[in-house]
N, C-alpha and C positions, 0 to 999 in steps of 0.2 A: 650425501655423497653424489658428485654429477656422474652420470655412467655416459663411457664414449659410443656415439652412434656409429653406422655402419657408413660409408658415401655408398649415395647410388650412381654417381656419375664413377664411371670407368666399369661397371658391371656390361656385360654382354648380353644381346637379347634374350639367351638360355642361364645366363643367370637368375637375369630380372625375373626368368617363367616360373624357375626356382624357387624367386621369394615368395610370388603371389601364391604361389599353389600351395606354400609352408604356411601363407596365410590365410588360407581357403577364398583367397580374391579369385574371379573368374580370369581364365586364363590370357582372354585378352587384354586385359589391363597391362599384361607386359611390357606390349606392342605400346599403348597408353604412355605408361611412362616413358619408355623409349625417347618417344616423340616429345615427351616436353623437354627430356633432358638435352638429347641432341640437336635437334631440332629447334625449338623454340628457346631452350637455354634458360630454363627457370633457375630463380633462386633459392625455394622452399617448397618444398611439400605441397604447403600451403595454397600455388600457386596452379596445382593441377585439375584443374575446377571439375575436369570432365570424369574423372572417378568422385563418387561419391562419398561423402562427407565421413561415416564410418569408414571404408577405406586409407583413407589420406591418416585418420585417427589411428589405423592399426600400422600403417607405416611410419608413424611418425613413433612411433613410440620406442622403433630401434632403431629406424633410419634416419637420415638426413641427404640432401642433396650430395652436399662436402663441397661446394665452392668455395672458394676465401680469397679475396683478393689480393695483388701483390701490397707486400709490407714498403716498399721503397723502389723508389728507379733514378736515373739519370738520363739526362737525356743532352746530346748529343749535337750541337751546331748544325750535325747534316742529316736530322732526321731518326736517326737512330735511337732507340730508346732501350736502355739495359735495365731490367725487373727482378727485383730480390722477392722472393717466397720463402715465407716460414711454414717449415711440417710441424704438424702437431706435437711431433718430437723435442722442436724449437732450435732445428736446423736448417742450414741457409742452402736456396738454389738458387742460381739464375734462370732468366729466356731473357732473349735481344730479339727485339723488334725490329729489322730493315725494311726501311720504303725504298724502294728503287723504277722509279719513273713506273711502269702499268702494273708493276710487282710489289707484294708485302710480303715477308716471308720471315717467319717466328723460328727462332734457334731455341729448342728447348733441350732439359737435362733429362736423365735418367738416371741419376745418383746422386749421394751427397759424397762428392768425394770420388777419387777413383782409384783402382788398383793398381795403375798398371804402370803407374810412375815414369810417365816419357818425363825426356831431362828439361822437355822446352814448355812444358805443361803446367798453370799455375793451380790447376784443379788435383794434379797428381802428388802437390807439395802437402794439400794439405791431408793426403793423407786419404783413408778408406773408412765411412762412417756405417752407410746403409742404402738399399737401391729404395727407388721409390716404385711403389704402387702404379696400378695403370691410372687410379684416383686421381691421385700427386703429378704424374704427367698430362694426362687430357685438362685438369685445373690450368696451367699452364694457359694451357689454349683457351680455354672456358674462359680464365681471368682476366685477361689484357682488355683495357680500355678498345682497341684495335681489330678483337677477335672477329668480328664482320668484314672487314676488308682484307683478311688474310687471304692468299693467292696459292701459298706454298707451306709447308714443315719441314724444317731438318734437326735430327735428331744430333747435332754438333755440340750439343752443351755441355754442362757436366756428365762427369759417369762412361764408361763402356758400354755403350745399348747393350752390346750382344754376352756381356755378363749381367745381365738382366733381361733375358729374352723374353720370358714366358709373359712378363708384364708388358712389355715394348711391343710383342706382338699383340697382346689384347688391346692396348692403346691402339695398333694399326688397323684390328677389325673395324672397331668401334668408327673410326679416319675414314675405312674405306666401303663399310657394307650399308646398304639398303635403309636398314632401321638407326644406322650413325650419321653420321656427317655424311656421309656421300659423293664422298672427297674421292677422285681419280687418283690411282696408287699413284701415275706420275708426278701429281702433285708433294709428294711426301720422299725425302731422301734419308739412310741411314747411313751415319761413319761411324767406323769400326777402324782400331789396330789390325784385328782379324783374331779370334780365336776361332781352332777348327769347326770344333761342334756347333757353336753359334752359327757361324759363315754356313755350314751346309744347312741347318734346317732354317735360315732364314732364306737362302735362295729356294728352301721349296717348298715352307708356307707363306712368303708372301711376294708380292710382284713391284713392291716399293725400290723406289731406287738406291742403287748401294754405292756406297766411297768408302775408298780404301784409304788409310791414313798411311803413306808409303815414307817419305822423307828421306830417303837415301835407296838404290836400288844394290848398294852392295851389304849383304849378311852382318859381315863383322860390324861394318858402322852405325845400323838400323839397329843392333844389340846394343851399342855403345847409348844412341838415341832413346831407344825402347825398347826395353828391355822384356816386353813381349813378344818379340823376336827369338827368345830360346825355346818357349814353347814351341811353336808355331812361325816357321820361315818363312818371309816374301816370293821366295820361289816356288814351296810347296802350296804355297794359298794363291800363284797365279797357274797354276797347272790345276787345282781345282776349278777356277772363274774358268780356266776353257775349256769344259763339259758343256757351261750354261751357254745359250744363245742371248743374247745381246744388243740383238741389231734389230731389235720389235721396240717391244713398248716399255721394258726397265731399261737403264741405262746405268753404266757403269763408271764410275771414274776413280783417278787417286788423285788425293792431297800428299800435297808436295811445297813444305815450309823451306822457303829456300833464304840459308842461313850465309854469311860473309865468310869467304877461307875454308867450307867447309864442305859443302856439297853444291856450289853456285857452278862449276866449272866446266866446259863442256864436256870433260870426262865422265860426267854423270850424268850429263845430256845421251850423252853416245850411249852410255850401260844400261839408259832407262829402255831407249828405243828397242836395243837386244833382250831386255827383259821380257817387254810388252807387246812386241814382236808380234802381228797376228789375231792380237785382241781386238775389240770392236769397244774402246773405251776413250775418254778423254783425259789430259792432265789439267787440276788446276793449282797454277803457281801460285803460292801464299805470301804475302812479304809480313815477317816477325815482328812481333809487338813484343821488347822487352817486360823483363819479368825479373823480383830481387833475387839477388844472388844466384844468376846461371847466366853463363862466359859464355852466352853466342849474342850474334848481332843479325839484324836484316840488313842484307846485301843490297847493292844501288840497282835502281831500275833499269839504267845501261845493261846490268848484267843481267836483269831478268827478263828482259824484251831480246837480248842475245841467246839464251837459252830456250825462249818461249818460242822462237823464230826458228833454233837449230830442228826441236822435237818438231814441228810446223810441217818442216819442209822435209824430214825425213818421215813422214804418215804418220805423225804421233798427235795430234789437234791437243793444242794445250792455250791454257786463257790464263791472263791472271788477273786473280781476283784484286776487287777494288777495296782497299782498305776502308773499315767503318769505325767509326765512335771512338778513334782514337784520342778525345779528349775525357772521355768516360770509362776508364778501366778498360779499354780493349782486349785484354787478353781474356779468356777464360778462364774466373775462379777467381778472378782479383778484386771484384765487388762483395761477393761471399766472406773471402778472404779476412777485406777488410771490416766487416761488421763482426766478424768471430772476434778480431784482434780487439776492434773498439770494446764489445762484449767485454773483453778479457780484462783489460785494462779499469774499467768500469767496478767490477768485480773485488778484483784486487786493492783499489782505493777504496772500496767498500770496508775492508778487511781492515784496514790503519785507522 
């Protein structure tokens, strides 16, 4: 019977201290592995040459590194590259690869699946499986062909980060401290819906930068949107962001999918401005990658260079963002999507 190893990739350097001391390794060896994992980015055990031979032997016997490379990608006429992972589970996650002229910047998940079912969301269709490990996220990074020339992270993929905190922030230690990557929190951004608990102890253990996933600034329609709106209001979650300071080194922004007939209109130009009113944030305009079966559409660029231009000129700094790999499943959740389905379908013909 094969018995499942441990990954050491996503452990913290007080973990790692944990395992050598349970293993009577001396306690620098931590530090040791540390460095091969983050640092040097090994792939086995095997490859830690500077612990000695017993050593590597009593590691290896429960441990494993835990890399694994992506199972599939697409890639993209402008660069873009979308990456399917398989968890030991033998469920599917995405990360998207963007090049962007002196920028690389990796969208990775924190879920298979998500909760929280926004109506425009093809990752909230499929439903709520399991979060992933800090393992299963830093892989992500570890895995891409690309992972050296990365510049930035964002936490935009599948999954709610901040209903998976406790892993999302050991993924961000590991991103940002001394013995990890040693990666500048600027570099690394989290979006969130917004749930309370999440939103406050993320703004005060970590200094990464946050986006809010906002999409309408009026209550009732943000419910209609996302329907984690009833827990937790847009309004009571910007009257908490202005406690925090802003204007240093995190930076703040919302996402703002801007859909045809429904929240494109300066009406909600105007509401955004009075909402946000005072804040030290920016907006970025999204333009919609359809998805099957949900009745919204992306609005024309006239009308988002008119709305980008209103927020502009009334203190609101808003951008929009430049659509990517819309010939590769653009949306998130529709590459996953479609391998579950293929999967499905496979199975079933099995069955006849």
């Amino acid at each position: 019977m094969m018995t499942t190893k441990t990954p050491l990739l996503g452990k913290t350097l007080n973990e790692l201290k944990t395992i050598v001391q349970d293993l009577g390794m001396p306690k620098f060896t931590a530090g040791q592995i540390a460095s091969w994992l983050y640092d040097k980015k090994v792939g086995s055990i095997e490859e830690m040459t500077n612990l000695s031979l017993k050593n590597r032997e009593r590691l290896m016997e429960n441990y494993e590194v835990g890399a694994s490379a992506p199972v599939h990608e697409m890639r993209s006429v402008d660069g873009t590259v979308k990456y399917l992972f398989c968890t030991p589970e033998g469920d599917y996650i995405e990360s998207v690869y963007i090049p962007d002229d002196d920028r690389a910047t990796l969208c990775v998940s924190s879920q298979v699946g998500c909760k929280m079912n926004c109506k425009f969301c093809m990752t909230g269709k499929q439903g709520y499986t399991t979060s992933l490990t800090a393992a299963q996220i830093l892989n992500q990074i570890y895995s891409v062909p690309e992972r050296d020339t990365l510049t930035n992270v964002v936490f935009m993929g599948m999954g709610e980060p901040f209903d998976n905190l406790d892993e999302v922030l050991r993924a961000l230690e590991i991103l940002t401290a001394d013995y990890g990557y040693k990666w500048s929190p600027k570099r690394i951004t989290v979006s969130t819906v917004g749930l309370q608990k999440g939103l406050e102890r993320f703004l005060e253990e970590s200094d990464c930068h946050l986006a809010i996933s906002l999409h309408s600034p009026f209550p009732s329609q943000r419910r209609e949107l996302m329907p984690a709106e009833k827990a937790f209001s847009i309004t009571e979650m910007v009257e908490i962001l202005r406690r925090y300071d802003f204007s240093k080194q995190r930076r703040l922004s919302f996402e703002y999918i801007v859909f045809k007939g429904v929240n494109d209109s300066l009406i909600y130009a105007k509401e955004l401005v009075k909402l946000l009113r005072g804040l030290d944030c920016r907006m970025n305009l999204i333009r919609f990658h359809a998805i099957p079966n949900v009745d919204l559409e992306g609005t024309d660029m006239e009308s988002m260079i008119a709305f980008r231009d209103y927020l502009t000129q009334h203190g609101l700094f808003a951008t929009i963002r430049a659509s990517r790999g819309e010939d590769i499943f653009a949306a998130c959740g529709m590459l996953s999507t479609a391998q579950q389905q293929a999967e499905k379908k496979e199975k079933e013909s099995e069955t006849f």
